[in-house]
C-alpha positions as CSV (number, residue, x, y, z in Angstrom):
1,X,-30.6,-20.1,33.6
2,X,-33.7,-18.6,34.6
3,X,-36.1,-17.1,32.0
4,X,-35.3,-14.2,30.7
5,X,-36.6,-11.4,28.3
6,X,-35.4,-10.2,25.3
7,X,-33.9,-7.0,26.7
8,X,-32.3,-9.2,29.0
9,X,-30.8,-11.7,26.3
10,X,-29.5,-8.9,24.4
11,X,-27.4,-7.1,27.7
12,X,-26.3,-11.2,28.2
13,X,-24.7,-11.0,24.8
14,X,-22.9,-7.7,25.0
15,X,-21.5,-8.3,28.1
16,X,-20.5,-12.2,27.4
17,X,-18.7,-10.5,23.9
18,X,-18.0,-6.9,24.6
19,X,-14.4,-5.5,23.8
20,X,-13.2,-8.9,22.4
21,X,-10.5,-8.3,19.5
22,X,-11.8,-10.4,16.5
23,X,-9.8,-10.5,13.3
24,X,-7.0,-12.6,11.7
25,X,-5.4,-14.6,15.2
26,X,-2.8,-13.6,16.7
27,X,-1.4,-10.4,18.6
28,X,-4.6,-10.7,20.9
29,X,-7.0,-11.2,18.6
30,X,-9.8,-13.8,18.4
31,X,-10.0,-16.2,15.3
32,X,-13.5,-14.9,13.0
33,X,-14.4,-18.2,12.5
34,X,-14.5,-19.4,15.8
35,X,-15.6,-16.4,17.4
36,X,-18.6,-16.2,15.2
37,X,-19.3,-20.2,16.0
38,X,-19.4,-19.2,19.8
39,X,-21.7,-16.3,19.2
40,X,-24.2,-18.4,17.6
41,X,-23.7,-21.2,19.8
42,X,-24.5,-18.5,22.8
43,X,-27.8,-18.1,20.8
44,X,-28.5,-21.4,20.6
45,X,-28.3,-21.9,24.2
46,X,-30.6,-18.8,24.9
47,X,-33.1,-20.3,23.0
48,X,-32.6,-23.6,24.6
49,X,-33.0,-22.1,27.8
50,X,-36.2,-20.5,27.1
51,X,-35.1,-17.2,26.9
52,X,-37.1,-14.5,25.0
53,X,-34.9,-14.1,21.5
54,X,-36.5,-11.0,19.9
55,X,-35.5,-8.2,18.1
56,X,-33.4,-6.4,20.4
57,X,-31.2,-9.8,21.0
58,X,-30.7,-10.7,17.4
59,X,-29.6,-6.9,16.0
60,X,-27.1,-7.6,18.8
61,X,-26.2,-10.9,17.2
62,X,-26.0,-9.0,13.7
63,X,-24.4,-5.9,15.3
64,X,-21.3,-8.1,16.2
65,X,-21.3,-10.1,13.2
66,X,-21.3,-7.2,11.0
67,X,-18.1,-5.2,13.4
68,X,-16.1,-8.9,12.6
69,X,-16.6,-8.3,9.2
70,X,-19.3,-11.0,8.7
71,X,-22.5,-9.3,7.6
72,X,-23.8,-11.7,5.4
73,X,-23.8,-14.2,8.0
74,X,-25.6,-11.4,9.8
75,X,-28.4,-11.5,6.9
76,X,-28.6,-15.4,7.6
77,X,-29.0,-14.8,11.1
78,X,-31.9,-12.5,10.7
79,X,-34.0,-15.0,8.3
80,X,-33.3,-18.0,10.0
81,X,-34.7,-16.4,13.6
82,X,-37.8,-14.9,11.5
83,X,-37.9,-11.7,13.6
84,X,-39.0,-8.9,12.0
85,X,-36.5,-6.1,11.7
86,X,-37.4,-2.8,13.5
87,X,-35.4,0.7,12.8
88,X,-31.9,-0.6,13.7
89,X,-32.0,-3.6,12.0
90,X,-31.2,-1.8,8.3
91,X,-29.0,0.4,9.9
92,X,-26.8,-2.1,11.2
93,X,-26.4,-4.2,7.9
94,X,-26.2,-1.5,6.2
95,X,-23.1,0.2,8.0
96,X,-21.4,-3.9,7.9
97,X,-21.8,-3.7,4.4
98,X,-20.6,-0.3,3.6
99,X,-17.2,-1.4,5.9
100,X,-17.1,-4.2,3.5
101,X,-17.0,-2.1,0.1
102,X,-20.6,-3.5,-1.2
103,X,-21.7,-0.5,-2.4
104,X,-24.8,-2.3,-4.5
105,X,-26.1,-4.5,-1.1
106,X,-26.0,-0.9,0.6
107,X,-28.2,0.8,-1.9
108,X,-30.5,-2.0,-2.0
109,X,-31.1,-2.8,1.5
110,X,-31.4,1.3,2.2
111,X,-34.1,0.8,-0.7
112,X,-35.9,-1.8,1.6
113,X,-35.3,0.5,4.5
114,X,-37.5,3.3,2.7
115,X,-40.4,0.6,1.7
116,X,-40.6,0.0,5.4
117,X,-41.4,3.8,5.9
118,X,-37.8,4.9,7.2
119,X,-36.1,7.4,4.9
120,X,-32.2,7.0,4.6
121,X,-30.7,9.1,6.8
122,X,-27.0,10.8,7.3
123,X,-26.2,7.3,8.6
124,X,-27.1,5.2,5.6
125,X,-25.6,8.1,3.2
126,X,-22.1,8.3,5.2
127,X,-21.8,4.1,4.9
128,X,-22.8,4.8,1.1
129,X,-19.7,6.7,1.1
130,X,-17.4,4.3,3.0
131,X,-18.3,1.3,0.6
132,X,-17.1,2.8,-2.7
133,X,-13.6,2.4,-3.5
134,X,-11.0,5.3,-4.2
135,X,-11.4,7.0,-6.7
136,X,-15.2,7.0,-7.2
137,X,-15.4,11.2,-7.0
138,X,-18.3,10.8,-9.3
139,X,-19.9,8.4,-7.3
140,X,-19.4,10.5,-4.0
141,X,-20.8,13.7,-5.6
142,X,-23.8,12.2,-6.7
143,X,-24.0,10.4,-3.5
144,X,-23.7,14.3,-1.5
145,X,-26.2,15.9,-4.3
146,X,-28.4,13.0,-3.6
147,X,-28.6,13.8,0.6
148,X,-28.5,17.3,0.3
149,X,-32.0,17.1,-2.0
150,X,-33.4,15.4,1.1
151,X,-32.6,18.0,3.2
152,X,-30.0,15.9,5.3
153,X,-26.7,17.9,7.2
154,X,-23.3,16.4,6.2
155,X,-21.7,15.5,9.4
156,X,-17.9,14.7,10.1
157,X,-17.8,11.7,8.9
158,X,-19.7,13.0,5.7
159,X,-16.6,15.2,5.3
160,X,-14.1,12.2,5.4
161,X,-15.6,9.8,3.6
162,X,-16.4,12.3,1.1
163,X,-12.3,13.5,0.7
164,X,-11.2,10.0,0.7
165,X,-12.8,9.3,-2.4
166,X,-11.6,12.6,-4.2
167,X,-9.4,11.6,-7.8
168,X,-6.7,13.8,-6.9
169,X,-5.4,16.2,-3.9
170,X,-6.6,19.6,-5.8
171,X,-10.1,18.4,-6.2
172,X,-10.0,17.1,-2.8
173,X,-8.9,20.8,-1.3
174,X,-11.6,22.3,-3.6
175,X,-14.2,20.1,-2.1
176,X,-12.9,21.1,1.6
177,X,-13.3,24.6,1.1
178,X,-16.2,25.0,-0.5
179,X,-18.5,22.4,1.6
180,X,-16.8,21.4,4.7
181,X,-14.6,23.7,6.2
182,X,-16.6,24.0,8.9
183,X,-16.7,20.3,9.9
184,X,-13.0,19.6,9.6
185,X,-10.1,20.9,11.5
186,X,-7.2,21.3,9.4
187,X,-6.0,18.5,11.1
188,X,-8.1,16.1,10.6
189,X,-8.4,17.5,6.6
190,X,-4.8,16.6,7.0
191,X,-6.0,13.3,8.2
192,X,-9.0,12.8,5.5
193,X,-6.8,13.3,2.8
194,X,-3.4,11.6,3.2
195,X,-5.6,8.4,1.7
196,X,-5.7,10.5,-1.7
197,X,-2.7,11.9,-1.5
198,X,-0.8,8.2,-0.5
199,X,-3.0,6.8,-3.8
200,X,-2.1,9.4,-6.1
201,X,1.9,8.7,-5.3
202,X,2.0,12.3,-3.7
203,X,5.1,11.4,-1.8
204,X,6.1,15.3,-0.6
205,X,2.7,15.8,0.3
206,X,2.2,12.6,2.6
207,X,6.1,13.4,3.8
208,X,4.7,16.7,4.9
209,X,1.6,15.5,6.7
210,X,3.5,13.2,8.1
211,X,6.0,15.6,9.3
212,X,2.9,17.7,11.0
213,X,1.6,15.0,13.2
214,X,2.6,14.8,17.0
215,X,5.1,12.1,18.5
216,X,7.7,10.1,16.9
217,X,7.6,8.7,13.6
218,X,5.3,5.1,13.5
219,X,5.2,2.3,11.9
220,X,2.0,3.2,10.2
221,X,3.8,6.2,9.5
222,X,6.5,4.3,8.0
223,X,4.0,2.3,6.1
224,X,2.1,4.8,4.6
225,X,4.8,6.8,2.8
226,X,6.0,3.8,1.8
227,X,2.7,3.1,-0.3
228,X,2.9,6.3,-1.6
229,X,6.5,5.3,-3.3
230,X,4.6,1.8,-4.2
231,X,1.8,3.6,-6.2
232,X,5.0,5.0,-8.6
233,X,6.7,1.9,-8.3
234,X,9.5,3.2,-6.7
235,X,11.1,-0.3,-5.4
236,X,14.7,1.2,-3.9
237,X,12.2,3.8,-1.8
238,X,10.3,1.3,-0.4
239,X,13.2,-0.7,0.3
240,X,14.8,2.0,1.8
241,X,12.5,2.4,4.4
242,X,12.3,-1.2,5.2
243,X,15.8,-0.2,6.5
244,X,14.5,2.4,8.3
245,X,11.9,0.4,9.8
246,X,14.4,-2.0,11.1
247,X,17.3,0.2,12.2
248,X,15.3,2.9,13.9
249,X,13.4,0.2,15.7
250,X,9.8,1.4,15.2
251,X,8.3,-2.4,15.4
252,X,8.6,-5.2,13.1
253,X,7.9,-4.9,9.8
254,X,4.0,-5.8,9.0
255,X,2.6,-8.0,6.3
256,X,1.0,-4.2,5.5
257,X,4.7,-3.6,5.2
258,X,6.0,-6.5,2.7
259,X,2.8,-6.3,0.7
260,X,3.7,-2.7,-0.2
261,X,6.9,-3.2,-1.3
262,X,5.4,-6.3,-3.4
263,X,2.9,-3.8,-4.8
264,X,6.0,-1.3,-6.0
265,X,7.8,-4.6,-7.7
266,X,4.2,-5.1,-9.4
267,X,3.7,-1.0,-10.7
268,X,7.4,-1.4,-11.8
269,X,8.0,-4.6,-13.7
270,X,4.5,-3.4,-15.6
271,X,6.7,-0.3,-16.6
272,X,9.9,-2.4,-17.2
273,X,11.3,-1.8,-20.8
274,X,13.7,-5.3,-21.0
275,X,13.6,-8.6,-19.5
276,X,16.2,-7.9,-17.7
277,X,14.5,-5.1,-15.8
278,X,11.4,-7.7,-15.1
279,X,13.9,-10.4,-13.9
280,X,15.5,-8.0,-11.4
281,X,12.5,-6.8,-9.9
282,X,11.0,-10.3,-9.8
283,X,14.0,-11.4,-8.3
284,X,13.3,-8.5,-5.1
285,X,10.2,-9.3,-5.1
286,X,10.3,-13.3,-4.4
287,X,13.2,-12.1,-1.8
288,X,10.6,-10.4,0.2
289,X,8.1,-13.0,-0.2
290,X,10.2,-15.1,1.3
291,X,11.6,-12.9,3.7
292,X,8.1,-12.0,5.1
293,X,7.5,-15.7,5.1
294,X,10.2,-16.5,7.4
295,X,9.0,-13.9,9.5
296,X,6.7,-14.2,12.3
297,X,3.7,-11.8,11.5
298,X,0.4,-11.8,11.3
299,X,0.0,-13.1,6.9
300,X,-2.4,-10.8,5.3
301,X,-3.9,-11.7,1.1
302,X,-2.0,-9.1,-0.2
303,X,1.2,-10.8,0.3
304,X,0.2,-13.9,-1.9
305,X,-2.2,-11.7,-4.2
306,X,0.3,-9.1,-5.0
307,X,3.1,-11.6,-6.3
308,X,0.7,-13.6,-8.1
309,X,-0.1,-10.2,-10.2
310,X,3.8,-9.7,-10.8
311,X,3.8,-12.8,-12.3
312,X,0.6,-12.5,-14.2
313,X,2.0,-9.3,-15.8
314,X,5.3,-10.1,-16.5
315,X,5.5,-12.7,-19.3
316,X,9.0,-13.9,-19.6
317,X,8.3,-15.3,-15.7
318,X,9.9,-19.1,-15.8
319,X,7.2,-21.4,-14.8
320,X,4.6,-18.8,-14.5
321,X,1.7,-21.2,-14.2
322,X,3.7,-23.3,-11.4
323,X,4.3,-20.0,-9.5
324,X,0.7,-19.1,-9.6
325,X,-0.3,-22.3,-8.8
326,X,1.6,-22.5,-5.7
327,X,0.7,-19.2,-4.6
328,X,-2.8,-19.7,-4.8
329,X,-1.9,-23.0,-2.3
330,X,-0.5,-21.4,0.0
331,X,-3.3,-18.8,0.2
332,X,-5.6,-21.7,1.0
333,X,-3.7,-23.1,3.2
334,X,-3.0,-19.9,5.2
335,X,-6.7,-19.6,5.5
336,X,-7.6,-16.0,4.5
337,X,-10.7,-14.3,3.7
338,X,-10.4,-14.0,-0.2
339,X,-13.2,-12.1,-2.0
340,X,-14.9,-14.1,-4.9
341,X,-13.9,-11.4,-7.7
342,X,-10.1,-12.5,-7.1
343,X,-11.1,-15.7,-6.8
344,X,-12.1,-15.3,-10.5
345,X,-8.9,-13.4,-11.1
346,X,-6.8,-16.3,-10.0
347,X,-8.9,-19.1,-12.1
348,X,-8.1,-16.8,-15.0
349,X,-4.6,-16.1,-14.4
350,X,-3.9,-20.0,-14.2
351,X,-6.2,-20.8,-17.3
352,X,-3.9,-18.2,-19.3
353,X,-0.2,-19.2,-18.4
């Protein structure tokens, strides 16, 4: 390889890892792991070869690492090259870890941003947004008051983020009209809000979002209504449209699919009145564990994580400790991406049965 500089490195990278699907393997996606291994590898040999590695090579390094979900291994990456980070750099970790909910890493490294004499801009305010976790409609009005002081236009995205976070559909509406009517189409407020309205258990007004949007119903379609049954625990709903889902031929059902329905046994045995109410749903619920087992999808945590919380709040469950302990196996074993909070749930929830 001849030499090359680092604008040339950096094109080399993009075009060598450009449009690859990375996630959880399988339906034509890469494996994380070993996607990120071959990435720095590529870097490796770059520098082996001589190549200029600057700036613009490792935010393109960082930039990828933070799309597959991996911006800490980004951070690594930036302090073990030593370059110094120029006005993308913050930028890019900061929109990996607003996509990974890290609302305190944001704020800080936009805090480092401004000691470096760059102002957060809309950018760094609408990843602010994305990191907090529904509902936080304190958190996202002081978040707007906070870039309207600084003289900064909401954009689009300002709108979105800003309506996914509302407490309930009203306030959400409210917020619409009075700030960003003018950004939003109704169909994309449509859009914005079916996340508060799903969370809320708002299950005529999903139905009739739903019922507005063009082509034939979806899986996702299917999959959404069904959470907002989940969020009442409404366990015959959700199984009900597992029916649907199979007889009208939409796709197979998704681990997004069985998780829900494991969420609704969850909600519902925590508002069962007699044991015999908690055995019954328990009993659904390890039916579609096992059913969703058996099938070939793509696992996702929820699918362990939610049964584990049945049994954690249910506690006439027979060998609860056994059950929890076996769950938390197979999670291992499937090789998931489990965040270090429910890693401290599940140490708990063992230590207390």
């Amino acid at each position: 390889m001849n030499k090359w500089s680092d604008l040339h490195a950096a094109r080399h990278l993009v075009r060598t890892f450009k449009g690859m699907q990375v996630g959880r393997k399988g339906k034509g996606r890469e494996d994380v792991r070993a996607m990120t291994t071959k990435l720095l590898n590529e870097l490796d040999t770059l520098k082996a070869s001589r190549c200029e590695v600057g700036c613009r090579s490792v935010n393109t390094v960082m930039n990828l690492l933070c799309r597959w979900g991996q911006p800490r291994m980004a951070v690594r990456v930036m302090k073990e090259e030593k370059v110094p980070p120029d006005h993308l750099t913050h930028l890019i970790l900061i929109k990996g870890f607003g996509a990974m909910k890290d609302p305190d890493t944001v704020r800080s490294l936009m805090r480092e941003r401004e000691r470096c004499g760059l102002p957060p801009d809309i950018i760094c305010y609408n990843a602010l947004l994305k990191a907090h976790r529904r509902p936080a409609e304190e958190q996202m009005r002081g978040v707007l008051k906070e870039l309207l002081s600084k003289n900064l236009t909401p954009t689009g995205i300002t709108a979105r983020e800003s309506l996914k976070l509302c407490n309930t559909s009203q306030s959400a509406r409210k917020l619409y009209e009075l700030n960003f009517k003018e950004l939003l189409t109704a169909e994309e407020y449509n859009q914005a809000v079916l996340v508060t309205h799903t969370a809320s258990g708002d299950v005529e007004s999903v139905r009739n979002i739903l019922k507005k949007l063009k082509g034939p119903p979806t899986l996702i379609n299917y999959n959404i209504l069904m959470n907002a049954h989940a969020e009442k625990g409404d366990v015959v709903a959700c199984l009900d449209l597992l029916r649907k889902i199979q007889q009208n031929k939409v796709g197979h059902p998704s681990a997004v699919t069985y998780s829900t329905i494991l969420k609704a046994c969850c909600v519902s045995a925590s508002a069962a009145q007699t044991l015999a109410e908690t055995e019954k749903i328990t009993a659904h619920a390890e039916r579609i564990f096992e059913e969703a087992l058996e099938s070939r999808i793509t696992r996702n945590q929820h699918l362990y994580t939610n049964l584990m919380q049945l049994y954690a709040k249910t506690p006439k469950t027979p060998n609860k400790k056994r059950k929890i302990e076996l769950l938390t196996y197979l999670l291992r074993k499937a090789s998931l991406n489990i965040s270090q909070p429910f890693k401290d749930w599940m140490a708990q929830a063992i230590k207390k049965c």
